[in-house]
KOLTOR-86917 format. One record per residue: residue number from 1; residue in three letters; x, y, z of N, C-alpha, C in turn. Coordinates in pm, 1 decimal. Example, Ala and Ser with C-alpha at 12.3 -4.5 7.8 and 13.67 -1.06 7.14 Angstrom:
<atoms>
{atom 1, ALA, {1319.0, -569.0, 780.0}, {1230.0, -450.0, 780.0}, {1320.0, -330.0, 780.0}}
{atom 2, SER, {1285.0, -225.0, 708.0}, {1367.0, -106.0, 714.0}, {1290.0, 3.0, 787.0}}
</atoms>
This chain:
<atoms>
{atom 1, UNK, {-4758.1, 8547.3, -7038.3}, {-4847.7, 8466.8, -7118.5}, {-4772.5, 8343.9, -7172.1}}
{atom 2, UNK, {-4808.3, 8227.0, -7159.3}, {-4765.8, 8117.3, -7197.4}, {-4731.9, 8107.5, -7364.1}}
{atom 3, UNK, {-4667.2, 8035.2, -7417.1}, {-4591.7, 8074.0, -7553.1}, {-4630.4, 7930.1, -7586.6}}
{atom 4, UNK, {-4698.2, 7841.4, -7513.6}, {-4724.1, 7681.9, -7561.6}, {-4846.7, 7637.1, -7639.9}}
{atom 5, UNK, {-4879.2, 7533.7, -7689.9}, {-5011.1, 7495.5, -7703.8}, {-5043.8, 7391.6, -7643.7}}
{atom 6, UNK, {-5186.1, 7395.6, -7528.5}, {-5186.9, 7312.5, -7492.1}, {-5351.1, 7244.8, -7521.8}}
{atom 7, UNK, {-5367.5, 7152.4, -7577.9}, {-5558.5, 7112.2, -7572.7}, {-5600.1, 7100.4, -7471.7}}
{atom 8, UNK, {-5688.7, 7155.2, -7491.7}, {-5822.0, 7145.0, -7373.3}, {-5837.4, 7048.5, -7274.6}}
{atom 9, UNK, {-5807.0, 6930.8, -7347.4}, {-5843.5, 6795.1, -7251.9}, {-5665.3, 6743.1, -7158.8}}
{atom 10, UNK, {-5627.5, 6857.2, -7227.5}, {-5451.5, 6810.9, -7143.3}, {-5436.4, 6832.4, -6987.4}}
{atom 11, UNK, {-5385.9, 6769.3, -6930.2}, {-5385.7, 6861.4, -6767.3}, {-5272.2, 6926.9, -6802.9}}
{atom 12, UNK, {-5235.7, 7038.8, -6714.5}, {-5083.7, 7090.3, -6669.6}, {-5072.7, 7130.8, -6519.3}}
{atom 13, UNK, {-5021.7, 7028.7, -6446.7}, {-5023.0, 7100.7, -6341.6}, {-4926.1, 7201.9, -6312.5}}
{atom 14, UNK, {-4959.6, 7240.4, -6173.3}, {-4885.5, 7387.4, -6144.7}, {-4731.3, 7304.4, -6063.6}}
{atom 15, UNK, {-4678.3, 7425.1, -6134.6}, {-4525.6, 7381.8, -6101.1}, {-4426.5, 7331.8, -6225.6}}
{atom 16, UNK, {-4574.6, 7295.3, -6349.4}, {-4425.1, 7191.9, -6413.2}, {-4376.3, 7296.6, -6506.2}}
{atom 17, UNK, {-4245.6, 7294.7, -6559.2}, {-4191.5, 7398.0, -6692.6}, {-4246.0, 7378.1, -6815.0}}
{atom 18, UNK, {-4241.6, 7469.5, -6871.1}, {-4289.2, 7435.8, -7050.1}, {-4189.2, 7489.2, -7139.7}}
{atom 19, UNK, {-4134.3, 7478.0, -7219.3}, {-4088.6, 7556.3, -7321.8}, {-4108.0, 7623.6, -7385.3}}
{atom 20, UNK, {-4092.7, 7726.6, -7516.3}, {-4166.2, 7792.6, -7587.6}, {-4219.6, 7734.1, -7724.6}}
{atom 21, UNK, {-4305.6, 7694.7, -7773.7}, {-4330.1, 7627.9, -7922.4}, {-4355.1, 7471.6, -7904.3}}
{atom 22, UNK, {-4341.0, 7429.5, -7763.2}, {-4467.1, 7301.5, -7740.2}, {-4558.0, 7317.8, -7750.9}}
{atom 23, UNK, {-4609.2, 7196.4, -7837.9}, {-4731.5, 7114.7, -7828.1}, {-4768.9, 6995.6, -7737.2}}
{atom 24, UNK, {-4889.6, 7017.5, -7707.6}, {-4900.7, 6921.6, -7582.5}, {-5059.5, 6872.3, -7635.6}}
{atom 25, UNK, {-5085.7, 6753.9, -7673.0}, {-5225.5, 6721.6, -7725.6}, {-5296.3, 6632.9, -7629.6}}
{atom 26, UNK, {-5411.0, 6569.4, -7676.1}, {-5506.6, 6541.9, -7577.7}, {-5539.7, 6445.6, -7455.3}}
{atom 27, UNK, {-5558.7, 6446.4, -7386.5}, {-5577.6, 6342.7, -7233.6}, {-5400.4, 6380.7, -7211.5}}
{atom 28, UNK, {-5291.8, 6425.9, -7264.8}, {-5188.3, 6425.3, -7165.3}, {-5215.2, 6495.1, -7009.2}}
{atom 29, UNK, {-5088.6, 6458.5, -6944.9}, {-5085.3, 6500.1, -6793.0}, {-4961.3, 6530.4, -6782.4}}
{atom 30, UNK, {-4934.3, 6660.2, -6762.2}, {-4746.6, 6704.0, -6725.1}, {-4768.9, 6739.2, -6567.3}}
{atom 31, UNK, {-4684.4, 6673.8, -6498.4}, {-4715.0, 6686.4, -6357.4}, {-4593.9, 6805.2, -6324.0}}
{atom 32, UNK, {-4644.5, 6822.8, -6181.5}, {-4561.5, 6916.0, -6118.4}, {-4404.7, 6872.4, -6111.8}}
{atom 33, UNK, {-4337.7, 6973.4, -6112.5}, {-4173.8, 6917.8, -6136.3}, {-4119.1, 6900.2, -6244.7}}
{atom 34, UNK, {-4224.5, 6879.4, -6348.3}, {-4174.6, 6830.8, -6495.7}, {-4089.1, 6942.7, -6522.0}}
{atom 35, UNK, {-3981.6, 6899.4, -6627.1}, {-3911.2, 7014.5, -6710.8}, {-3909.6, 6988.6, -6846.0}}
{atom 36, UNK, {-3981.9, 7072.1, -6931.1}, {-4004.1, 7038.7, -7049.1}, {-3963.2, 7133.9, -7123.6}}
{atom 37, UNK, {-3867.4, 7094.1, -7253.0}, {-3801.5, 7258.4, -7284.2}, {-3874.9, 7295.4, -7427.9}}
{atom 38, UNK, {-3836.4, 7327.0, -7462.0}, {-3876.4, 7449.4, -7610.5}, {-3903.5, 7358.4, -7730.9}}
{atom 39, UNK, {-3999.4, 7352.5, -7809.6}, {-4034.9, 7305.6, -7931.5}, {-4030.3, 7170.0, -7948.1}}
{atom 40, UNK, {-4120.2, 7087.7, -7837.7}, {-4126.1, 6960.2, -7810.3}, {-4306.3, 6944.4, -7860.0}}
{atom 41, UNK, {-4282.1, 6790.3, -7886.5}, {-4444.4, 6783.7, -7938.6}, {-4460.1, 6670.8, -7844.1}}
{atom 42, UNK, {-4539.3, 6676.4, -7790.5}, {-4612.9, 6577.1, -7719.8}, {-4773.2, 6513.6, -7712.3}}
{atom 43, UNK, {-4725.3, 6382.9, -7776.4}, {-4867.1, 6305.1, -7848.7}, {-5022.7, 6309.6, -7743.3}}
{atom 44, UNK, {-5082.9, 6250.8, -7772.4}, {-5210.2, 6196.3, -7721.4}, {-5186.2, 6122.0, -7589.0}}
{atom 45, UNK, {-5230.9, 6142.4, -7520.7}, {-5256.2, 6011.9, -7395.1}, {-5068.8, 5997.1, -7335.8}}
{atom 46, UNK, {-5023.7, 6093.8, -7308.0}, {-4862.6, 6088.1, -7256.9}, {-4862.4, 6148.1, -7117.6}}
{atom 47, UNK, {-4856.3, 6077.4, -7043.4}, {-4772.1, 6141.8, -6892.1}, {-4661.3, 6138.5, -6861.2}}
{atom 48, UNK, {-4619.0, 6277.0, -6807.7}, {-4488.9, 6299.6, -6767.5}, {-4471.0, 6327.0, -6643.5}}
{atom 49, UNK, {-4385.8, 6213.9, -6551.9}, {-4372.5, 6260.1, -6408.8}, {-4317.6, 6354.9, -6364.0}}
{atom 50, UNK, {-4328.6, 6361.1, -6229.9}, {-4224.7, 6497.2, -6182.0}, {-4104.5, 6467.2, -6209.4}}
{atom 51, UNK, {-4019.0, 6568.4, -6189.2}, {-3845.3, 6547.4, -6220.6}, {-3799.1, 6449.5, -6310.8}}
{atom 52, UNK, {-3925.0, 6452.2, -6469.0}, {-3867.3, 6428.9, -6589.0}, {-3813.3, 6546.9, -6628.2}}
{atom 53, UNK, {-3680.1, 6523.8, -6694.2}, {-3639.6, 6596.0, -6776.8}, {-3647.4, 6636.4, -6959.6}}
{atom 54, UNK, {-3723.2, 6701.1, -7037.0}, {-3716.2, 6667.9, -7217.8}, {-3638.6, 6822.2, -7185.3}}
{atom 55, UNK, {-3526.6, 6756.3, -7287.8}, {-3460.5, 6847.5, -7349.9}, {-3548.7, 6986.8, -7498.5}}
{atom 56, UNK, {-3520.1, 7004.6, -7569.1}, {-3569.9, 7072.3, -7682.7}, {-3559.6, 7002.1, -7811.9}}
{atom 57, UNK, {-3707.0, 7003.1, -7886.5}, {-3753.9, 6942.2, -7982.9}, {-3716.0, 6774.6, -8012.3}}
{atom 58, UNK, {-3808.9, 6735.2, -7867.5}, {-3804.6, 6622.8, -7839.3}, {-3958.5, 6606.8, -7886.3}}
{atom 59, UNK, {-3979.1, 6431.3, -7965.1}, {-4103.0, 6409.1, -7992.6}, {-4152.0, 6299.4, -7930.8}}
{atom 60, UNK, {-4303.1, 6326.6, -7858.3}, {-4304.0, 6192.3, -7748.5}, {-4436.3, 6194.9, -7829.5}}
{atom 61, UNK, {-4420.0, 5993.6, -7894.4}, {-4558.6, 6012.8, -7964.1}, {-4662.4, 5913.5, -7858.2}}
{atom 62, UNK, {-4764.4, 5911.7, -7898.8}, {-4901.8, 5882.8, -7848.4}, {-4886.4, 5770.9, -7717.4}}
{atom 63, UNK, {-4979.7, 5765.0, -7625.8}, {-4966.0, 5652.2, -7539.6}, {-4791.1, 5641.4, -7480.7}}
{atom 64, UNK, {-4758.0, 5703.1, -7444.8}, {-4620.3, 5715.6, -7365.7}, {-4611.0, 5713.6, -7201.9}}
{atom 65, UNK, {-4561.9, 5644.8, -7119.2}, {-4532.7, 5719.9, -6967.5}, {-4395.5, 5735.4, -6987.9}}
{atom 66, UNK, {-4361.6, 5881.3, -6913.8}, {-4231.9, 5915.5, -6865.3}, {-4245.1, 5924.8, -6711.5}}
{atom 67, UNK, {-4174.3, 5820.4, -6686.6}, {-4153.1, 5772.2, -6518.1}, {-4027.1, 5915.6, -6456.8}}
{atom 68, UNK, {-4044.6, 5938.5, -6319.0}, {-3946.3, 5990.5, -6270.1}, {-3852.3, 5928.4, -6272.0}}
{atom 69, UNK, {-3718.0, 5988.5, -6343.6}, {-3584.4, 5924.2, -6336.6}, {-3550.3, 5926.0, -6457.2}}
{atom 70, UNK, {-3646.2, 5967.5, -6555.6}, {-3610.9, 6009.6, -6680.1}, {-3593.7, 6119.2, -6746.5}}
{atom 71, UNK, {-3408.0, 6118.4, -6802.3}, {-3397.8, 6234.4, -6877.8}, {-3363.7, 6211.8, -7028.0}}
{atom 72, UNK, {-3428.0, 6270.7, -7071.4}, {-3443.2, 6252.7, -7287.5}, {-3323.6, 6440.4, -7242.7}}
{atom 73, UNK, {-3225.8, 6417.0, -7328.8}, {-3162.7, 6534.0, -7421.4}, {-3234.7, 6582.8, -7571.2}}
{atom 74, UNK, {-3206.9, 6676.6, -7588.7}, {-3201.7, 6716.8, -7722.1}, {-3238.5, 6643.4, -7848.6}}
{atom 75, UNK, {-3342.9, 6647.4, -7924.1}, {-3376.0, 6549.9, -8066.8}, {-3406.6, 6453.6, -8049.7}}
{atom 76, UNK, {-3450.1, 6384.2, -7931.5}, {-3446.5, 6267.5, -7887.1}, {-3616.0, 6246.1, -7950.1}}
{atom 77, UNK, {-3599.3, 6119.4, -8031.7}, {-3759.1, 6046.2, -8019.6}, {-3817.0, 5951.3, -7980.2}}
{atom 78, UNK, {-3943.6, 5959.8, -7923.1}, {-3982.9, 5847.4, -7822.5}, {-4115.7, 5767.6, -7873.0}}
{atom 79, UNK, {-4111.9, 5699.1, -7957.2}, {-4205.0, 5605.0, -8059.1}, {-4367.5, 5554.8, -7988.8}}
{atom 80, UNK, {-4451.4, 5521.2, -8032.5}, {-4538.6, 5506.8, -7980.6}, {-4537.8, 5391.3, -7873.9}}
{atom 81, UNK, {-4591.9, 5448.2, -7783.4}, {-4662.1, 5296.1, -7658.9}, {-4493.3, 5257.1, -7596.1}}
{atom 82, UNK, {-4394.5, 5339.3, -7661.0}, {-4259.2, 5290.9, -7549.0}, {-4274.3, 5291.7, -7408.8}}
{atom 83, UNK, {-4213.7, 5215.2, -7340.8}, {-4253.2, 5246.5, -7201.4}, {-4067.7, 5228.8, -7119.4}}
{atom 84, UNK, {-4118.5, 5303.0, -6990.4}, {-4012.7, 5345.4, -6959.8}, {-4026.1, 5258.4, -6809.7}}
{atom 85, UNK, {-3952.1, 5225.1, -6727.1}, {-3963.7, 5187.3, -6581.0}, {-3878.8, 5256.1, -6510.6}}
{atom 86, UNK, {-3930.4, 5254.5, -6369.2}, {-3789.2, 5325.2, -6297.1}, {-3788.3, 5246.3, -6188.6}}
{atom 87, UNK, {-3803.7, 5135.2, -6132.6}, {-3748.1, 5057.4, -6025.4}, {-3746.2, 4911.6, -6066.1}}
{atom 88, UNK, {-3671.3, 4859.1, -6033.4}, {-3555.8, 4758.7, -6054.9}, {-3693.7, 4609.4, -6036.1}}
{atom 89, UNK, {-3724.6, 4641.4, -5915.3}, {-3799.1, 4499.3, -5849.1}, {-3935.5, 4591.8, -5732.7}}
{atom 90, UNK, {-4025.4, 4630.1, -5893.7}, {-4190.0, 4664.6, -5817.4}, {-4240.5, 4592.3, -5707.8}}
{atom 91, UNK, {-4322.8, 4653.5, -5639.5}, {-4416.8, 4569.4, -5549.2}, {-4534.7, 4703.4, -5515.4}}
{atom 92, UNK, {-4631.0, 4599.7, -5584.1}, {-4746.3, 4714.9, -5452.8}, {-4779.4, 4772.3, -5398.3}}
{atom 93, UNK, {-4737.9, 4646.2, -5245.6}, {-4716.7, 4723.0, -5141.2}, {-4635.4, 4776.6, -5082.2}}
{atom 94, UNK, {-4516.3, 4766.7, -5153.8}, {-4372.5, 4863.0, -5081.4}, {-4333.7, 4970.7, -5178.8}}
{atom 95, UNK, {-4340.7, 5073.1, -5088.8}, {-4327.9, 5186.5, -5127.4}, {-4158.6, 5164.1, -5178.9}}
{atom 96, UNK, {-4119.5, 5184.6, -5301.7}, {-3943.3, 5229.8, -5363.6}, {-3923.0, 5366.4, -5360.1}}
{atom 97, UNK, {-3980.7, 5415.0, -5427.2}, {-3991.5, 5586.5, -5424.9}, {-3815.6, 5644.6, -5398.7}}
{atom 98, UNK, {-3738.1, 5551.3, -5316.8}, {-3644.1, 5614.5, -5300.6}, {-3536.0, 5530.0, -5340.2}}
{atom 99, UNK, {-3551.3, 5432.2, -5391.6}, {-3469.5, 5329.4, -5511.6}, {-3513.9, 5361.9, -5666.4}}
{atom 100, UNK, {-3576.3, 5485.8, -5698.4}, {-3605.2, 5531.0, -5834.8}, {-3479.7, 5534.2, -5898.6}}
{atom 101, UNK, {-3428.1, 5465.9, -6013.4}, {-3307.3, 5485.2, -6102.1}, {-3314.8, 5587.0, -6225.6}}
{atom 102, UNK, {-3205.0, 5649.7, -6191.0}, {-3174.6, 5734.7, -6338.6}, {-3163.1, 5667.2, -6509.5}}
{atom 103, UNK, {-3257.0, 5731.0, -6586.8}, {-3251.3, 5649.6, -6713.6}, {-3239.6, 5796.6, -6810.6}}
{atom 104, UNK, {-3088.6, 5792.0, -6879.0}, {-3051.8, 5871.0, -6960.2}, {-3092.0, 5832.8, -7116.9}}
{atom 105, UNK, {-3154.7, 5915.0, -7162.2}, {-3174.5, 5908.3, -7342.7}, {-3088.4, 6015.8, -7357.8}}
{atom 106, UNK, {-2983.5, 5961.8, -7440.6}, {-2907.5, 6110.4, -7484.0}, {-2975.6, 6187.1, -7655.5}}
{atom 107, UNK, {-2896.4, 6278.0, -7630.0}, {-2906.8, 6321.8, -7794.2}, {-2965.8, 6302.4, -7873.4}}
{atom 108, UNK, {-3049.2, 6330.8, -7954.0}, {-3054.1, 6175.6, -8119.9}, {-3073.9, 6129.6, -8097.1}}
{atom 109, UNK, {-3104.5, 6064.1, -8003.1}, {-3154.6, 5871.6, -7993.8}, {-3312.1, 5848.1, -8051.2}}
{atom 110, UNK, {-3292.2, 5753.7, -8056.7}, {-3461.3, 5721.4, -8111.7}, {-3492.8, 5596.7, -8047.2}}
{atom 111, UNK, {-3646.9, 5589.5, -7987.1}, {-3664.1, 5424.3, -7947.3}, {-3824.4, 5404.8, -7998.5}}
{atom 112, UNK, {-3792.7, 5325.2, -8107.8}, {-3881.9, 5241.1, -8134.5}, {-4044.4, 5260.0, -8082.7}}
{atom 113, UNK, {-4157.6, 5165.2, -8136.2}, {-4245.2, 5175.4, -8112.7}, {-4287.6, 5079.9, -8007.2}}
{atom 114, UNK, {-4359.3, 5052.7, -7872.7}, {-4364.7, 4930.2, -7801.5}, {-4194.5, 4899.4, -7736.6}}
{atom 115, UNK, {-4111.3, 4977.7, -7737.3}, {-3952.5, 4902.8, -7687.0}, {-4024.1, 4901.8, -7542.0}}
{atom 116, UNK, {-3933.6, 4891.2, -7471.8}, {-3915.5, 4897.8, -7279.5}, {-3785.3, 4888.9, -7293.1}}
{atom 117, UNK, {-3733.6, 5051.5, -7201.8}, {-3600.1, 5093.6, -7107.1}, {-3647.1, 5043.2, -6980.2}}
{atom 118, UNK, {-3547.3, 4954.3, -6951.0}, {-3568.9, 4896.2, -6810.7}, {-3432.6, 5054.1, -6774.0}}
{atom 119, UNK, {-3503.4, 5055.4, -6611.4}, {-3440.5, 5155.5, -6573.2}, {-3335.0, 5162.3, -6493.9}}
{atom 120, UNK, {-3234.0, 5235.8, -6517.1}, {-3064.9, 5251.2, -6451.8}, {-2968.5, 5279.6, -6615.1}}
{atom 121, UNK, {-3062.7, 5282.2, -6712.9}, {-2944.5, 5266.7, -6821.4}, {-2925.3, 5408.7, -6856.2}}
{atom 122, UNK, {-2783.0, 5396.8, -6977.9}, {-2803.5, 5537.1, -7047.1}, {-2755.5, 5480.0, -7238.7}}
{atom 123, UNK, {-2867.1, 5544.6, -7266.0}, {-2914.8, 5527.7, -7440.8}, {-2787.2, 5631.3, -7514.8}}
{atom 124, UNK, {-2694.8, 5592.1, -7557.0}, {-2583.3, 5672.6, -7678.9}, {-2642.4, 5766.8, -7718.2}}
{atom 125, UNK, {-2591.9, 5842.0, -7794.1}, {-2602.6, 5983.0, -7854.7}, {-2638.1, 5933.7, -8035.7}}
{atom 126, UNK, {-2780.5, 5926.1, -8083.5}, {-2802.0, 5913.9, -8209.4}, {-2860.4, 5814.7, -8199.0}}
{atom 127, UNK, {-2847.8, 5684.6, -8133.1}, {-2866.0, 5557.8, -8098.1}, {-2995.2, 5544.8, -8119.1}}
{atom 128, UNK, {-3037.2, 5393.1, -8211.6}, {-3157.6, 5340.7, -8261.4}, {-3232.6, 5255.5, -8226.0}}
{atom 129, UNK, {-3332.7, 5231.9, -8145.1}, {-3358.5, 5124.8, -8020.1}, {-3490.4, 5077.5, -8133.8}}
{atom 130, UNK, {-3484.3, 4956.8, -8242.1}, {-3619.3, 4927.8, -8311.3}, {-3763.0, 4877.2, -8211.9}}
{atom 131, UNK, {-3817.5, 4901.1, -8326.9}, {-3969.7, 4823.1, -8216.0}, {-3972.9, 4719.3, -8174.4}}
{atom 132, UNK, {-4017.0, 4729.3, -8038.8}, {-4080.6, 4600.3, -7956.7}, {-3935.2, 4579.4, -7878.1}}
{atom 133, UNK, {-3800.2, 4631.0, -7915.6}, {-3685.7, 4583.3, -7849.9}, {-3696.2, 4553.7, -7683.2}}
{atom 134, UNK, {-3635.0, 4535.2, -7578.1}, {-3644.0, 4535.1, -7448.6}, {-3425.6, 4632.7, -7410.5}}
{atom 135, UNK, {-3443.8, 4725.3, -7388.0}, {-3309.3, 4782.9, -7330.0}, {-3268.4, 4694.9, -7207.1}}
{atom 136, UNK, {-3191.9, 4644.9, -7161.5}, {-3178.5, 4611.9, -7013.3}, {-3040.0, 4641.5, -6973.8}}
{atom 137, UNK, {-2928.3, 4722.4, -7075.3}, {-2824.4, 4742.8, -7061.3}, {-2780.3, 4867.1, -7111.2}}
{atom 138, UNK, {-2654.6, 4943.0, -7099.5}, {-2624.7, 5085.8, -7157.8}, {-2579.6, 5062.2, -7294.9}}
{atom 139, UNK, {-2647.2, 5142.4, -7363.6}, {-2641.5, 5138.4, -7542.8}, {-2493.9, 5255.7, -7577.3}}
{atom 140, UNK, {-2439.6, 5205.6, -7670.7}, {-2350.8, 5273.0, -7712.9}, {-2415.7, 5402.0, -7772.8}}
{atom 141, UNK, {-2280.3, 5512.9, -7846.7}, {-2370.2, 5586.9, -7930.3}, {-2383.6, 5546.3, -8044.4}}
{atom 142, UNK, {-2443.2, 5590.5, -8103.6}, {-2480.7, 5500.3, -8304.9}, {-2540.5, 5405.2, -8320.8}}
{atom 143, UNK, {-2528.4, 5314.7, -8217.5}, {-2613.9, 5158.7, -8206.1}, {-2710.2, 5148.7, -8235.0}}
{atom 144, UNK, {-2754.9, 5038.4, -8314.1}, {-2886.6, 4931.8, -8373.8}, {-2908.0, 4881.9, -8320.3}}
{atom 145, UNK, {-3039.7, 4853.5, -8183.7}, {-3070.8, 4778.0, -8120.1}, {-3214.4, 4736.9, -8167.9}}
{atom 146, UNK, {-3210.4, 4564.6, -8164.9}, {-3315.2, 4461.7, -8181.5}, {-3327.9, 4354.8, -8068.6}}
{atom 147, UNK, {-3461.9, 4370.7, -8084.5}, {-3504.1, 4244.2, -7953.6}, {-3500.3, 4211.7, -7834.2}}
{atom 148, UNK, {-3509.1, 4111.4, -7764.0}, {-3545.5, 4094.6, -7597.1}, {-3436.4, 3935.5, -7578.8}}
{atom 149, UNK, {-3340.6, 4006.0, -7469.7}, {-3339.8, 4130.3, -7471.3}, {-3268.6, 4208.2, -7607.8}}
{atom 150, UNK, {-3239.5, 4317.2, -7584.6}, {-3184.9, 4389.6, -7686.5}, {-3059.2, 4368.0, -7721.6}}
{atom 151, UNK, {-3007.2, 4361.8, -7794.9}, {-2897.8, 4312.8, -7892.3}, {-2878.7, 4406.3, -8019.8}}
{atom 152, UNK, {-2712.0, 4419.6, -8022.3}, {-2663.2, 4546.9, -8113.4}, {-2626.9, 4438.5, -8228.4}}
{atom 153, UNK, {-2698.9, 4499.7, -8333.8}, {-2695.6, 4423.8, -8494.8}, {-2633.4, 4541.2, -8554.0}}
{atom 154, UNK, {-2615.7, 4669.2, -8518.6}, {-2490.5, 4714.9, -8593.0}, {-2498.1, 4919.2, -8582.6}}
{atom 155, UNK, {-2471.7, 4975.5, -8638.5}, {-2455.5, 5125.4, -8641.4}, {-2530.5, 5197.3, -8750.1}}
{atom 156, UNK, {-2574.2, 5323.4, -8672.2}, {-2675.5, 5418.6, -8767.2}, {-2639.0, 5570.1, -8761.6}}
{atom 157, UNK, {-2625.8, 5602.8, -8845.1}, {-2590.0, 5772.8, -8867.3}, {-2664.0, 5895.9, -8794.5}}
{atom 158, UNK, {-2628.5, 6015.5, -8750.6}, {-2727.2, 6077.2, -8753.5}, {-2859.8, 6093.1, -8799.5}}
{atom 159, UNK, {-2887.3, 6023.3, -8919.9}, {-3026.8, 6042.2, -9025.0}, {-3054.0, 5927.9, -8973.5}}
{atom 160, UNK, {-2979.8, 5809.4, -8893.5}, {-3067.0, 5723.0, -8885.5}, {-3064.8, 5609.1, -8996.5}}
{atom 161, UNK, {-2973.8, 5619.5, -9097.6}, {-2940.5, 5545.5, -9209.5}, {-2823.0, 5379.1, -9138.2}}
{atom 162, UNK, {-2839.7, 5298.0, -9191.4}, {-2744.1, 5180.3, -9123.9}, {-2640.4, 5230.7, -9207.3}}
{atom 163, UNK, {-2506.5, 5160.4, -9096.4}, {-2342.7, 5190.4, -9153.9}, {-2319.7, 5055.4, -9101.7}}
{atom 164, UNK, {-2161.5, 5029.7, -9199.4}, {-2099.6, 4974.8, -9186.8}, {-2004.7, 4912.6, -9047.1}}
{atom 165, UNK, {-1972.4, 5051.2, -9011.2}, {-1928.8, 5075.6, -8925.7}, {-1940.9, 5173.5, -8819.2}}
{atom 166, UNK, {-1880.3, 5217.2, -8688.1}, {-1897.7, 5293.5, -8602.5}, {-1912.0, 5449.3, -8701.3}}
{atom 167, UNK, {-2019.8, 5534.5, -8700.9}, {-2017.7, 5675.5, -8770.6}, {-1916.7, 5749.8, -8769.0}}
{atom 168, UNK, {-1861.1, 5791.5, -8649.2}, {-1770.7, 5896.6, -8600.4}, {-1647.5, 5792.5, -8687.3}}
{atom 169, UNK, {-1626.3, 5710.2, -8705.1}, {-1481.9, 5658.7, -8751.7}, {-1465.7, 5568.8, -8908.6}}
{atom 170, UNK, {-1560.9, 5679.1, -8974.7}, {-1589.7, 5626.2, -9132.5}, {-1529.4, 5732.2, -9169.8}}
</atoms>
């Protein structure tokens, strides 16, 4: 018996993992392949491709895509309407499918509401990506990222509080 909650209006297809103590709310779609682990909440209107990876008590809020090629770790939060890409240079009519890039969210990280991870990067461990930012490069861990593209204005703690300096070396 499934240990999740899922609404009514959610799809799940067959094949994908769930964790135990997800929430999964309405119009989402977890496709086949997904791996989704234990005590994750997942907003309104969120799709998750195949061979995404969420770690445990990850929060993906409302209006989200998780493209294949994305893996969120552990605590990781994913702000409203963020969007994620996974190929470099779209087209239409040409199939990439097999130029899909890996895009790591580690740990802790948090991204903003409206950001865009352009895809091939990997997001630090704790790391703070504010709203509307654009990623187009690999974020340290602890980092304050603002704007398009994104640009490090400085370091944030586990809680997410601004520092002075790098966390680990206060």
């Amino acid at each position: 018996m499934d240990k999740y909650e899922v609404h009514p209006t959610a799809i799940i297809d067959e094949g994908a993992q769930i964790g135990n103590g997800t929430k999964i709310w309405h119009f989402s779609h977890i496709m086949t392949g997904a791996i989704i682990g234990e005590n994750n909440n997942i907003g309104q209107n969120v799709v998750i491709s195949p061979q995404v990876v969420l770690g445990n008590n990850v929060k993906v809020q409302n209006n989200v895509s998780i493209y294949t090629g994305v893996v969120c770790e552990d605590d990781v939060f994913l702000g409203p309407s963020c969007v994620f890409t996974n190929v470099i240079n779209p087209r239409s009519f040409i199939s990439r499918k097999d130029e899909f890039k890996k895009t790591l969210v580690k740990k802790g990280a948090t991204i903003g509401a409206n950001a865009t991870i352009i895809c091939g990067v990997t997001i630090g461990e704790y790391a703070m990506i504010g709203a509307g930012a654009v990623v187009t490069k690999d974020i340290p861990d602890y980092a304050l990222i603002v704007g398009n593209p994104g640009k490090q204005i400085g370091w944030v703690d586990k809680e997410g509080n601004t520092q002075n300096s790098h966390p680990q070396y206060c």
